[in-house]
Every structure is written in structure tokens, then in C-alpha cells.
C-alpha positions, -999 to +999 in steps of 0.1 A: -523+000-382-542+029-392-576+037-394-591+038-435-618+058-421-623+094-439-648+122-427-679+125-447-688+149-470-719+161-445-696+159-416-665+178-433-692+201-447-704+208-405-668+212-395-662+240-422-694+258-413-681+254-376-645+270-382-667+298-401-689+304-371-673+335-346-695+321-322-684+280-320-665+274-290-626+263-290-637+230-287-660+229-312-632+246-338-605+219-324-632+190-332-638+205-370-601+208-376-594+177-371-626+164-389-609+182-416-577+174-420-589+136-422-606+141-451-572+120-464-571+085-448-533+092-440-543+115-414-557+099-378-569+118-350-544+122-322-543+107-287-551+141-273-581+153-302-589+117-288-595+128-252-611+159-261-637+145-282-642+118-249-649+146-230-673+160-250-695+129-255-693+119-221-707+158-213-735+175-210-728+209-220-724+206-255-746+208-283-754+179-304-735+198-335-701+192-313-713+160-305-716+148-339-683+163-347-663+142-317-676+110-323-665+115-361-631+122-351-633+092-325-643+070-352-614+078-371-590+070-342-561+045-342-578+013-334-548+004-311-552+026-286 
């Protein structure tokens, strides 16, 4: 079943500002292409995107901008898993 969620126009509008940025980390550019690309609700992030965005919630380290970004893309995951 996949998910019908799409990323918001303020959140896709963050993720390109974020690829823009020479200073966002790898993370932060893996989180906003994949914000991206589910712009279309026939795209859902992947089991490893999935992870990644885990990790970043669950840390510390980064900022609330990467934050934001993850727990879009987690939102958007396949319900199944």
C-alpha cells in the first residue's frame, strides 16, 4: 500500500534551498532529495532514506532545519514497514 502523502510546498521549498546551500551536510542534501522527489505521491521514501532520517531525529547533532526535513520524509514512508 503506498503512502498518498506528498511534501509540502514549505517543506519542498526548504529541501531546494538545502541542495542550494554549499554548506548543508550530505545528510541534510540526502534528506531534501528525497523530500523532493515525493512531491508526486508515486514516489515513497526508501527503507534506507528511512533509517537515515531515524538517525537524525533520534540525534543530537543536527539542526532543527534537517530535522524538519527527516521527519517529512518519514511521514511519507510505506506504512508497512
Amino acid at each position: 500500500m503506498a503512502n498518498p502523502k506528498t511534501t509540502s510546498p514549505t517543506v519542498a521549498s526548504q529541501a531546494a534551498r538545502t541542495l542550494l546551500d554549499p554548506s548543508s551536510s550530505a545528510t541534510a542534501k540526502s534528506l531534501a532529495g528525497s523530500a523532493l522527489s515525493q512531491r508526486s505521491p508515486s514516489h515513497q521514501t526508501g527503507s534506507t532514506i528511512e533509517d537515515m532520517a531515524s538517525r537524525v531525529l533520534d540525534s543530537s547533532k543536527y539542526s532543527n532545519s534537517t530535522k524538519s526535513l527527516a521527519g517529512s520524509v518519514l511521514s511519507q514512508s510505506n506504512p508497512k514497514r
